[in-house]
Each structure stands twice: as structure tokens, then as C-alpha cells.
C-alpha positions in Angstrom: 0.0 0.0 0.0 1.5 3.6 -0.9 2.6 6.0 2.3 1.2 9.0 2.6 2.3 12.3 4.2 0.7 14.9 5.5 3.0 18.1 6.4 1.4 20.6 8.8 3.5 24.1 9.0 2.5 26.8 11.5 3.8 29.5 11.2 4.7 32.3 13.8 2.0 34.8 12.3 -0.5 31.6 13.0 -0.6 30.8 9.6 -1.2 27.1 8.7 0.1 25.6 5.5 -0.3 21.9 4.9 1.0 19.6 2.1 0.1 16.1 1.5 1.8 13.5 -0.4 1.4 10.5 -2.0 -2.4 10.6 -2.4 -3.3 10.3 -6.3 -6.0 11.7 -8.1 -9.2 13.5 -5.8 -8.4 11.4 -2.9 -6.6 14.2 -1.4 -9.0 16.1 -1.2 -10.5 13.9 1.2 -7.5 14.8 3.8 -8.4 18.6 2.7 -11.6 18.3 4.2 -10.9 16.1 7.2 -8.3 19.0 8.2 -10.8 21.8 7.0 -13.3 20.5 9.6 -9.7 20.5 12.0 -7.9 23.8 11.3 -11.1 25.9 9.8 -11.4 28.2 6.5 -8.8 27.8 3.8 -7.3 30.7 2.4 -5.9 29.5 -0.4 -5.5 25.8 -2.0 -3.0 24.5 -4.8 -3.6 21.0 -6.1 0.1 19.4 -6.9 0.5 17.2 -10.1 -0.5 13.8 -8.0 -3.7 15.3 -8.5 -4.3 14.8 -12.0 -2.7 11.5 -11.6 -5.2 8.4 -11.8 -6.7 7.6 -8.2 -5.8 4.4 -6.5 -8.6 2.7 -4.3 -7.5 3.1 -1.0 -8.6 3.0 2.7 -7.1 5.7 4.5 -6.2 5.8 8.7 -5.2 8.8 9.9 -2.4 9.0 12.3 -1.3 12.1 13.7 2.4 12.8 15.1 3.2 15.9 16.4 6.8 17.4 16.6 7.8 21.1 18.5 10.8 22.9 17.2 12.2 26.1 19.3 
């Protein structure tokens, strides 16, 4: 089964940018929603080229792993 990745960035103006990877086709936008209904109004969205890709049937768990830097 592929990995996929789900980067989470705040930044220090609060700012949140997330990326995910390895999601082909509109399955991604699956994760966009589940972390809409988490984080709250997106300001702006850019759909990477695994988008266009064709979609692979897959179940998806959703971990999360939090990591602090100073």
C-alpha cells in the first residue's frame, strides 16, 4: 500500500500551510476536508500534479504525530 504524508507548517504569524503526499488523483481532497473541519477556513489551496494522476482505491487511517521545534 503507498505512504502517505501529510505536512502541517504553522507559522509564527499563526498561519497554517499543509501539504500532502502520496495521495493520487481527488483522494486528497479527502484529507483537505478532514483537516478543513480540524484547522477551519482555507485561504488558499494548490492542487500538486498527484492530483491529476489516476486515483488508486485506497482505505485511508489517519495518524497524527506531532513534533515542536524552538
Amino acid at each position: 500500500m503507498a505512504q502517505h504524508e501529510v505536512e502541517i507548517e504553522i507559522t509564527k504569524k499563526g498561519e497554517v500551510k499543509v501539504h500532502i503526499k502520496g495521495v493520487k488523483g481527488k483522494a486528497c481532497l479527502t484529507y483537505a476536508k478532514w483537516l478543513t473541519e480540524l484547522i477551519g477556513k482555507v485561504k488558499d489551496q494548490q492542487l500538486t500534479s498527484e492530483y491529476y494522476e489516476p486515483e488508486i482505491k485506497a482505505r485511508i487511517d489517519l495518524e497524527q504525530n506531532l513534533k515542536c521545534e524552538d
